[in-house]
C-alpha positions as CSV (number, residue, x, y, z in Angstrom):
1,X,10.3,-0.6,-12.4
2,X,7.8,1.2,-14.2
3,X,6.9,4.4,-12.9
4,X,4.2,7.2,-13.9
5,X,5.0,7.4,-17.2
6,X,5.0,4.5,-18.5
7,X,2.1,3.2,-16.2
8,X,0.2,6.3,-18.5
9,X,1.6,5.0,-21.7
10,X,0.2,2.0,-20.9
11,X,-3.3,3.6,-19.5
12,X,-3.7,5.6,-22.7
13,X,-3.1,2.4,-25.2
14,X,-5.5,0.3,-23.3
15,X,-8.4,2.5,-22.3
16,X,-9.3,3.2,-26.2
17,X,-9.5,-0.7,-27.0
18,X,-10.7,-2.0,-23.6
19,X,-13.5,0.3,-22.7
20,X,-17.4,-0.8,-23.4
21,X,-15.5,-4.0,-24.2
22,X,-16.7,-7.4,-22.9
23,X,-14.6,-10.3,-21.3
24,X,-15.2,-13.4,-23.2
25,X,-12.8,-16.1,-21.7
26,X,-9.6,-15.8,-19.8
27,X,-6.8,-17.8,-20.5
28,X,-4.1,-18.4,-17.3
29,X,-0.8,-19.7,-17.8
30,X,0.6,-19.0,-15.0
31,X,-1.3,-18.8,-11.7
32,X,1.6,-16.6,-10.0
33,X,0.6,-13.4,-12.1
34,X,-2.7,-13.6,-9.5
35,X,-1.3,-14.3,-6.3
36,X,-2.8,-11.0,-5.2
37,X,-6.5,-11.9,-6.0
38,X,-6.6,-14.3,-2.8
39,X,-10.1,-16.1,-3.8
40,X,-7.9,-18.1,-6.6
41,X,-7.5,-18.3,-10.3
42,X,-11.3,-20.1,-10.6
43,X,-13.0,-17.2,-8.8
44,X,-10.6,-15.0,-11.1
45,X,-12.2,-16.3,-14.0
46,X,-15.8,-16.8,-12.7
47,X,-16.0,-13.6,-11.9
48,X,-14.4,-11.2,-14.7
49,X,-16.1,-13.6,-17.6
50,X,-19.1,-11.7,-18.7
51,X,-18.0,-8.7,-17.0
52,X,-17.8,-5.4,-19.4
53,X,-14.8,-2.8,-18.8
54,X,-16.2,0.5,-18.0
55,X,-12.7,2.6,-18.1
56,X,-9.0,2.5,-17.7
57,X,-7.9,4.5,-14.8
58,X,-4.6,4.9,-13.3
59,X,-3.0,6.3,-10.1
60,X,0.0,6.6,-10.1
61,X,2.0,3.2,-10.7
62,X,-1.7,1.6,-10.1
63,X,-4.2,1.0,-12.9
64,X,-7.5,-0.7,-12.7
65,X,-10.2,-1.4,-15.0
66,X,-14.3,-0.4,-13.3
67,X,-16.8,-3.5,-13.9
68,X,-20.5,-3.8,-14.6
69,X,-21.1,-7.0,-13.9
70,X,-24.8,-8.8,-13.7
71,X,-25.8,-9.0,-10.5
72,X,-23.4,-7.3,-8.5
73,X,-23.7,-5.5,-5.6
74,X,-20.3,-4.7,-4.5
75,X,-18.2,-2.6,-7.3
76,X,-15.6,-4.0,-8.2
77,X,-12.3,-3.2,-10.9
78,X,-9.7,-5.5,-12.3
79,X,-6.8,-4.2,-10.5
80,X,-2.9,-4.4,-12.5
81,X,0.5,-3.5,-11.1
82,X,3.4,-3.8,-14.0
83,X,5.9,-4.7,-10.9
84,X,9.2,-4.7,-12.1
85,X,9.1,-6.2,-15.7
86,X,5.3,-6.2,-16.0
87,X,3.7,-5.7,-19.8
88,X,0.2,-5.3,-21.2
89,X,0.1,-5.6,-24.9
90,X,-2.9,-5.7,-27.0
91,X,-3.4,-8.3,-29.8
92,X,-5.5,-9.9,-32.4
93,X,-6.3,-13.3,-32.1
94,X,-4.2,-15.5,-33.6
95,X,-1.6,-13.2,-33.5
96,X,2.7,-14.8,-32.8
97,X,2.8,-15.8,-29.0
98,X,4.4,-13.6,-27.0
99,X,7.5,-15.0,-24.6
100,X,6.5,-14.6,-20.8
101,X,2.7,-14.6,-21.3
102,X,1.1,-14.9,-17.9
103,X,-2.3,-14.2,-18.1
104,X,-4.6,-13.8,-21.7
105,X,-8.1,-11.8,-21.4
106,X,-10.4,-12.3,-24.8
107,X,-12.7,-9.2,-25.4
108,X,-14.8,-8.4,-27.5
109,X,-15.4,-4.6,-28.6
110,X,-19.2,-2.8,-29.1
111,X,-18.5,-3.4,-32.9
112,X,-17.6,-6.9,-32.2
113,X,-14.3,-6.8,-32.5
114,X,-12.2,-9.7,-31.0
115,X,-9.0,-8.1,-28.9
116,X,-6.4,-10.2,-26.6
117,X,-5.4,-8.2,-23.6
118,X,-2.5,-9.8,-22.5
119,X,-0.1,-9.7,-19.6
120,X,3.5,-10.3,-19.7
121,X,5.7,-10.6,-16.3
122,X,9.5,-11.9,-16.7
123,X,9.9,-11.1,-12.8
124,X,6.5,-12.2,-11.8
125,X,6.8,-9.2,-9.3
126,X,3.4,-7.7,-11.1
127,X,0.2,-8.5,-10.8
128,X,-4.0,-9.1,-11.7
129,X,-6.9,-9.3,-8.9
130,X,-10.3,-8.2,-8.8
131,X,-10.6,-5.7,-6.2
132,X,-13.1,-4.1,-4.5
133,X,-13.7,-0.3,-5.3
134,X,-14.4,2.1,-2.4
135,X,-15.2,5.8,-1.9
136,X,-11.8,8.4,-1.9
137,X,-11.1,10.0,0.9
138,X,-11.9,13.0,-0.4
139,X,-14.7,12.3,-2.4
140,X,-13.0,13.1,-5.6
141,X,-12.3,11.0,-8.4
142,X,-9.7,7.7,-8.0
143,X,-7.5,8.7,-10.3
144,X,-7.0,10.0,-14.1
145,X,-8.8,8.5,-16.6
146,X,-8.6,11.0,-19.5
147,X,-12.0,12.8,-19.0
148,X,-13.5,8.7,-19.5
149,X,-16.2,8.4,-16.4
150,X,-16.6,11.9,-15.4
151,X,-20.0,11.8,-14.2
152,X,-20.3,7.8,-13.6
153,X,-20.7,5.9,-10.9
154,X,-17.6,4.7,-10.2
155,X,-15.5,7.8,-11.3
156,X,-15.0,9.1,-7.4
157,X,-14.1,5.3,-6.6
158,X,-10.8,3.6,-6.0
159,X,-9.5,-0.3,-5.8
160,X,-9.1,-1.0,-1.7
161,X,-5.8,-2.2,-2.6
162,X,-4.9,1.2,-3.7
163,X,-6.4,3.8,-1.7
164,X,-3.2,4.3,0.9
165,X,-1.7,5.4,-2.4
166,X,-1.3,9.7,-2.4
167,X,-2.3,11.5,-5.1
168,X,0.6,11.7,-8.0
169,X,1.9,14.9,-9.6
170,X,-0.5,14.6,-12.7
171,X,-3.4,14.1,-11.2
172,X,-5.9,16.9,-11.5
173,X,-6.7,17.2,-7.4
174,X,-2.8,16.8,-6.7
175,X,-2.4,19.0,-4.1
176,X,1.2,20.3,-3.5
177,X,0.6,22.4,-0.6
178,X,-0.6,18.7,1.6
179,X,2.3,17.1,0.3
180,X,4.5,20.2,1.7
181,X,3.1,19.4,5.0
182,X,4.1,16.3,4.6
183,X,7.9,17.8,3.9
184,X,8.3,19.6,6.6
185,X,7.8,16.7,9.1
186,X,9.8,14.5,7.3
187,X,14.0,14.3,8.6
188,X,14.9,11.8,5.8
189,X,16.0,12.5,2.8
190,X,14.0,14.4,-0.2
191,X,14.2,11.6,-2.5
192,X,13.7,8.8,0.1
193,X,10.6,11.3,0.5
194,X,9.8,11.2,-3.1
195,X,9.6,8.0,-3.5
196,X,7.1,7.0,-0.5
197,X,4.1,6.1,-2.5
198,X,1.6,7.7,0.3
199,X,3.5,11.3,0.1
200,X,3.2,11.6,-3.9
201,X,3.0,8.6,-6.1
202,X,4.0,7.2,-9.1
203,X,7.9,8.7,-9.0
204,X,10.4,6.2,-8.6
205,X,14.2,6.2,-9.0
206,X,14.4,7.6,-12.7
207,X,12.6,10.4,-11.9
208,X,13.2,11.1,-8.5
209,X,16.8,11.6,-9.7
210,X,16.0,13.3,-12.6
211,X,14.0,16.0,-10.8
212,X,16.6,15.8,-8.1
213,X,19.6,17.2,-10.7
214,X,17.1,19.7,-12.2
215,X,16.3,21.3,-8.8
216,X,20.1,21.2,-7.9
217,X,19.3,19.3,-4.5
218,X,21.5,16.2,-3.1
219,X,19.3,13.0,-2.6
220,X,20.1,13.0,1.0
221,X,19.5,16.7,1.8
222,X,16.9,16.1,4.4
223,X,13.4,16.9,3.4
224,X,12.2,19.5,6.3
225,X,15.4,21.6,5.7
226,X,14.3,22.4,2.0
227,X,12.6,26.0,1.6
228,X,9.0,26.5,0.2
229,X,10.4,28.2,-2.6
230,X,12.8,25.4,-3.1
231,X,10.2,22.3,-2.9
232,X,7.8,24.7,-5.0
233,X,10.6,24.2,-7.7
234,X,11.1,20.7,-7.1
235,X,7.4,20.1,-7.7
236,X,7.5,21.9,-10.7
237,X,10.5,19.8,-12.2
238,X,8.6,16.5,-11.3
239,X,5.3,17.9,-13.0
240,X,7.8,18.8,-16.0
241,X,9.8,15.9,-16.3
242,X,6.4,13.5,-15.8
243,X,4.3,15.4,-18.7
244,X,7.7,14.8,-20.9
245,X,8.6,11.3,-20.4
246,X,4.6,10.7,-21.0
247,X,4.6,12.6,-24.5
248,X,7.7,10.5,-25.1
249,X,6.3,6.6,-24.4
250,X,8.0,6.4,-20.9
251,X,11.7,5.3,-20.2
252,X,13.4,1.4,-21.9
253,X,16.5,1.0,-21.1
254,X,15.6,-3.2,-22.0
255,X,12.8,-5.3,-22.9
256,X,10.9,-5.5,-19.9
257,X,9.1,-2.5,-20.7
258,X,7.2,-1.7,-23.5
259,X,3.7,0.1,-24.9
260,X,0.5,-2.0,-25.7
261,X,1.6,-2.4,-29.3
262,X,5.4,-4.0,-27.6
263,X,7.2,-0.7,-28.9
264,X,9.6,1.1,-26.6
265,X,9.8,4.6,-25.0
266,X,12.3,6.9,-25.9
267,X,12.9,9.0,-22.9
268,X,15.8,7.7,-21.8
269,X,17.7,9.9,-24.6
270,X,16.6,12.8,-22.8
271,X,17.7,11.5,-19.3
272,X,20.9,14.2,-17.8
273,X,21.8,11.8,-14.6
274,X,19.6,8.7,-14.6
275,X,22.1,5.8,-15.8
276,X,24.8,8.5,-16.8
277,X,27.3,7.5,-14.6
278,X,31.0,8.6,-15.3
279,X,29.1,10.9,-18.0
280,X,29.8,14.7,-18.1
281,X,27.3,16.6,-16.3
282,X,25.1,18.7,-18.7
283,X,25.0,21.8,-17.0
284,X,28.5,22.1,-15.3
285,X,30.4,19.1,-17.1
286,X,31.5,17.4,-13.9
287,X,31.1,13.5,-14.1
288,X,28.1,12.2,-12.7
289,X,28.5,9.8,-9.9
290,X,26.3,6.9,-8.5
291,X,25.9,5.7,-5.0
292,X,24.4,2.8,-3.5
293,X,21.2,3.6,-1.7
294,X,18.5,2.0,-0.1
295,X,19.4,-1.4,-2.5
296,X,19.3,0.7,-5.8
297,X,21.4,3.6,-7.1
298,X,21.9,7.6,-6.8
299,X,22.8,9.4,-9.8
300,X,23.7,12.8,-8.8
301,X,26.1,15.5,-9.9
302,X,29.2,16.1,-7.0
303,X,29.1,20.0,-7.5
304,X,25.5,20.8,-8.8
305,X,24.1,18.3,-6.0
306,X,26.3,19.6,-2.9
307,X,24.6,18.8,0.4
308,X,23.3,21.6,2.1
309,X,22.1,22.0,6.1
310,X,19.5,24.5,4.4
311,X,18.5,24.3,0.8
């Protein structure tokens, strides 16, 4: 599943094209890529045609797209999730069909430039819907949106379908010392903790287990037996590993993920447990081992990753 940083990838290939843009006409190919907008494919359309794109803005694995639309009264945002094999990939028009298209938005830039925004789902796990934005809890803004907003309406807004979601790592108002809180209430284990979307978002397994080897903890050390100085350090390897897997395009270990121009990251060369399985530890040289957990996998080193009643 796509996680953080390749959710951002995708945020920072899409906001330059997309925003100011207009929505022309909306092709739907398959009516399963919108099961989450509940009013139906014709309300999809009626609504989003005509609409301009204010912004690409992304919370952890959530991104969403602010709309002026004529008329409106209630703020709105086209809302994605990649799912598990979800793809947003920018064209030309006219340009070779792409296998697995769901869902084709025409645009049409300030200079009048004609773009295709599509959306590609093998798994059909992902999704579009027009949401309804709301006010943060906190009164600061939704998400990250590369300074694009700061001072707009709808910068300290967030889709209703996203605003459970915690803050994640990158965001500028992340706020480790809440999330620590959080920690030291929690008996399960650290990364079953990591990857609960209203603790921190936008880490899932790769990173989780990533951040997990680098801060030497076991992924079933429980989460309120970790020291402050120990979760400080865990934070810190998140933060670190995020920001690199971002400068690097994200993590492709196949085709279902890939860049708005359908190019692959490269950050799975950089991995040290993630998929490595059987492969000598980098720091110690031990084989790293994966267990089955919570219907995915564990990838952990035996003697770095010992666990601890205190950590």
């Amino acid at each position: 599943m796509p996680e953080l940083p390749e959710v951002e990838t995708v945020r920072a290939g899409l906001a330059p094209a997309l925003t100011n843009a207009t929505v022309k006409a909306i092709d739907i190919l398959d009516v399963r890529s919108l099961k989450r907008h509940l009013a139906g494919p014709k309300d999809f359309v009626k609504t989003l045609v005509g609409a301009k794109i204010l912004g690409v803005v992304r919370r952890g694995k959530f991104l969403w797209l602010p709309l002026e639309i004529d008329g409106q009264t209630q703020p709105l945002a086209l809302v994605g999730h990649l799912g598990m094999s979800g793809q947003m990939l920018l064209r030309k028009p006219g340009a070779a069909e792409d296998k697995l298209t769901r869902v084709v938005i025409h645009a049409e830039t300030p200079r009048g430039k004609q773009i295709e925004f599509r959306f590609i789902d093998q798994r059909i796990f992902g999704s579009l819907a027009i949401d309804d934005l709301v006010g943060t809890s906190d009164g600061k803004p939704g998400g990250f949106s590369d300074g694009v907003g700061v001072g707009k309406w709808w910068q300290n807004l967030i889709p209703k379908s996203a605003a459970h979601i915690a803050r994640d790592p990158l965001d500028p108002d992340f706020d480790s010392g809440q999330v620590w809180e959080k920690f030291k209430k929690k008996a399960s284990g650290v990364k079953r903790v990591l990857l609960d979307q209203q603790v921190l978002s936008g880490v899932g397994n790769i990173y989780a287990d990533e951040a997990l080897w680098e801060s030497k903890l076991h992924y079933d050390q429980p989460a309120n037996s970790i020291s402050s100085a120990t979760f400080k350090n865990l934070i810190s390897a998140i933060q670190k590993i995020l920001k690199d897997a971002v400068a690097q395009g994200g993590t492709s270990f196949d085709e279902q993920y890939k860049n708005v121009n359908g190019e692959s990251g490269y950050f799975d060369v950089s991995l040290n447990a993630y998929g490595m399985t059987n492969q000598p530890c980098p720091r110690c040289g031990t084989a790293i081992k994966r267990e089955s957990w919570m219907n995915r996998g564990s990838h952990f080193c035996p003697k770095c990753q010992k666990a601890r009643t205190r950590a």
